[in-house]
C-alpha positions as CSV (number, residue, x, y, z in Angstrom):
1,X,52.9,80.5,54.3
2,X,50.1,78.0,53.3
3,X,48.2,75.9,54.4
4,X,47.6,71.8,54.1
5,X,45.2,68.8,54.8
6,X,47.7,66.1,55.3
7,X,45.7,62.3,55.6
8,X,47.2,59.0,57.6
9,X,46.9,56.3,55.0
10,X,44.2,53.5,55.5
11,X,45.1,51.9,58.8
12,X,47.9,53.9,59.5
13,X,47.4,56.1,62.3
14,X,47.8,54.7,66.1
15,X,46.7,56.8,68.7
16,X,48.7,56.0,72.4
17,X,47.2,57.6,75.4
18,X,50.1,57.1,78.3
19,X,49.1,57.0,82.0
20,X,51.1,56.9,85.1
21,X,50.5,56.3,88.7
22,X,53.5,56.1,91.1
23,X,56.4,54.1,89.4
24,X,53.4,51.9,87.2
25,X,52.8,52.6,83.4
26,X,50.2,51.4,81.2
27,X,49.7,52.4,77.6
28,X,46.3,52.4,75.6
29,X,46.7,52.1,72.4
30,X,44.0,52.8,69.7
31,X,44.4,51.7,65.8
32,X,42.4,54.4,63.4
33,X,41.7,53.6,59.7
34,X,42.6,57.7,59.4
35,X,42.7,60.9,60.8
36,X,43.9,64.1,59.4
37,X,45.8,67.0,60.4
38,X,45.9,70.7,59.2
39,X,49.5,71.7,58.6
40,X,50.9,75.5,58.6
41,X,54.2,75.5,56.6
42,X,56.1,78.5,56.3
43,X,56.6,78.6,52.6
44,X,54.3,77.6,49.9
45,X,56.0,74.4,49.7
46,X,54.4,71.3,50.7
47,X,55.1,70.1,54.4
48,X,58.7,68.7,54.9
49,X,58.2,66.2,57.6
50,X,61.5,64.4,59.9
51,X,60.1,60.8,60.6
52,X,62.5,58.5,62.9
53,X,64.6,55.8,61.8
54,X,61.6,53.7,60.9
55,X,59.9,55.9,59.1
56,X,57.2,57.1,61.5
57,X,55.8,60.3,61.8
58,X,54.5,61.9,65.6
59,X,52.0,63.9,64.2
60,X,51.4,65.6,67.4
61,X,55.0,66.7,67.6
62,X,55.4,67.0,64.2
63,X,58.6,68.7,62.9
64,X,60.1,69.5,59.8
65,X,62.1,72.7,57.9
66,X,59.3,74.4,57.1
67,X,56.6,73.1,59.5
68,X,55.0,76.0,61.6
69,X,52.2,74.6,63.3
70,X,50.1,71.3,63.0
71,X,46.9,70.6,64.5
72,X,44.7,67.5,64.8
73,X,41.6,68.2,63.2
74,X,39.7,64.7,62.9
75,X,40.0,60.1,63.2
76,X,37.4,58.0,62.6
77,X,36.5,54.1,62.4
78,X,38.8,52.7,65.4
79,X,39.3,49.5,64.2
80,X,41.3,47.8,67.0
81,X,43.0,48.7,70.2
82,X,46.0,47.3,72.5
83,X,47.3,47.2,76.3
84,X,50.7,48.2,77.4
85,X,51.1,47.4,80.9
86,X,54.5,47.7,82.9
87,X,55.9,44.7,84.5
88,X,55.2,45.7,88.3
89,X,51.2,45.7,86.9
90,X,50.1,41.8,87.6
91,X,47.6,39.7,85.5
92,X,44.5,40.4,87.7
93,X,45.1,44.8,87.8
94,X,45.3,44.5,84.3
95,X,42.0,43.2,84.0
96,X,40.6,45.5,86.7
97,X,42.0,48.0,84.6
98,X,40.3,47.0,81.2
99,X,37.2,46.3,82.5
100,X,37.2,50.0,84.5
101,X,38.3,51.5,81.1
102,X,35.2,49.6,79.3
103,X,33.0,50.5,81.9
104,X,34.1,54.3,82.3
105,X,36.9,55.2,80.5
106,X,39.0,57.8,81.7
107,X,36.7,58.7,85.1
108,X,37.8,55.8,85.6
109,X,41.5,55.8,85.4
110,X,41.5,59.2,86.8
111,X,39.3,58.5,89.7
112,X,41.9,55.2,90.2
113,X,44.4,57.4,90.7
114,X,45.8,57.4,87.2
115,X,47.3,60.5,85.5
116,X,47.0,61.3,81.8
117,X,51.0,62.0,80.6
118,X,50.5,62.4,76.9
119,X,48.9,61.6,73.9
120,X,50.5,60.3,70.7
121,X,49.7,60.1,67.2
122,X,51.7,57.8,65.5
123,X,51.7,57.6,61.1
124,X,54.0,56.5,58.4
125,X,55.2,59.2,56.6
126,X,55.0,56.8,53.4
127,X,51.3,56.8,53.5
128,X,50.6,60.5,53.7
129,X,48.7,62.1,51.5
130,X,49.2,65.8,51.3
131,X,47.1,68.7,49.3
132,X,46.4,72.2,50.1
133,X,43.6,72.9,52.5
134,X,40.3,74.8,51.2
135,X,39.4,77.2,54.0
């Protein structure tokens, strides 16, 4: 087994926070210069990630051959950020929405009825940069 810090490349990591309420959807989306991720392989080989069809990692889910465990260990310097609403949400929610987000971020969302499905990390596996991890 050993043991890796494996870096997004600059820009290159989106974060997606998914909430629901009844039948509504809306996504949050958060663009990171970085973040990082300690990765447990089961060899002494470097990790072996399986990105989709476009060549994007879930770093959260992350799988590979010889991937054991990966855990999130650190972004920084959000540099830009996105809505996702589904189509039953009109114009004026979404506002309400973005303002209670700005104002009180998820107490908000949560006290508005809005549960927190998932988090994703999104990275290109091209823009990785792997090297073993000093304890």
């Amino acid at each position: 087994m050993a043991n890796w810090l494996v870096n997004t490349g600059r820009k290159d990591l989106v974060e997606e926070q998914v909430w629901t309420k009844g039948d509504s959807t809306v996504k949050y989306q958060t663009l990171w210069r970085s973040g990082s991720w300690y990765v447990t392989t089961s060899d002494d080989n470097e990790p072996q990630f399986e990105a989709d069809e476009d060549g994007m990692l879930e770093m959260g889910w992350a799988q590979g051959p010889n991937i054991v465990e990966c855990q999130f260990e650190e972004s920084y310097d959000g540099c830009g950020d996105e809505w996702i609403f589904s189509d039953d949400i009109d114009e004026a929610e979404q506002e309400r929405i973005q303002e209670g987000w700005d104002e009180d971020h998820f107490t908000f969302m949560e006290e508005d009825g809005w549960v927190e499905d998932d988090t994703y990390w999104y990275a290109s596996k091209d823009g990785l940069e792997i090297e073993p991890a000093t304890d």
